[in-house]
N, C-alpha and C positions, 0 to 999 in steps of 0.2 A: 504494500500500500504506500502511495508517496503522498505526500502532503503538499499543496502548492499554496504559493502568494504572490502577492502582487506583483507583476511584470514575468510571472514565471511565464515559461512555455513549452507545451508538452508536445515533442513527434512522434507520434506510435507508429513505430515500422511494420512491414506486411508482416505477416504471421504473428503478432504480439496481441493475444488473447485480452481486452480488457474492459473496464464497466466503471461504470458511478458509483461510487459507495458512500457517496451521500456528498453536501453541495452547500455551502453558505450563499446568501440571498446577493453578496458583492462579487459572486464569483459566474463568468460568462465563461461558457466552453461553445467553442467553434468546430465546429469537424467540417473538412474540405479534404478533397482530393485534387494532387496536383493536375495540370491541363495534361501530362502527357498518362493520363491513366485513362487506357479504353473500354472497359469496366469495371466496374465493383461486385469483386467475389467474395460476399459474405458468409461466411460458414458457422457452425455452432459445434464442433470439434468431435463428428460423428467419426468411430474410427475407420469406416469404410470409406473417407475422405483423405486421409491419412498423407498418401501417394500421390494424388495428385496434386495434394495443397503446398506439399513439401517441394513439387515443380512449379508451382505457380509462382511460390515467394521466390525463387531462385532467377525467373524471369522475370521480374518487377524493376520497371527499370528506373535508373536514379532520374531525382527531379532536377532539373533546370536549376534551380537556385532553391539558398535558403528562405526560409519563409517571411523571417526576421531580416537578416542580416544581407538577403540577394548573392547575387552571383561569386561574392569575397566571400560570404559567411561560411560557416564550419559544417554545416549539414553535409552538402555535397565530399566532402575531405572524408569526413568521417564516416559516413555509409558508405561509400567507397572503398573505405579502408578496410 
């Protein structure tokens, strides 16, 4: 469980299983997907999913820029890495 505040910012990468567990009234969450993502393959971790989920995340390809920070920011460095 992570705790966030103010100016944090959360990237939840492909495959990263996660939920709200609860929300104070000054906290806004955004969920977007970058432009080069050609659909949204949601899944709920059936295990007859298993194999192809584990190809799908492996195919997901890095964003353009960071979200925050743009095309200098550390996202792209570090997913990459």
């Amino acid at each position: 469980m992570l705790t966030v505040r103010a100016g944090d910012v959360v990237v939840v990468p492909a495959g990263v299983g996660h939920c709200n567990e609860g929300k104070t009234a000054d906290l806004l969450i955004v969920g977007a997907y970058p432009d080069n993502t050609e659909r949204r393959d949601l899944r709920r971790g059936k295990a007859a999913e298993h194999d192809e989920v584990v190809r799908n995340i492996a195919a997901v390809k890095l964003p353009p820029a960071d979200p925050v920070d743009g095309a200098a920011g550390p996202l792209v460095r570090i997913w990459g890495g």
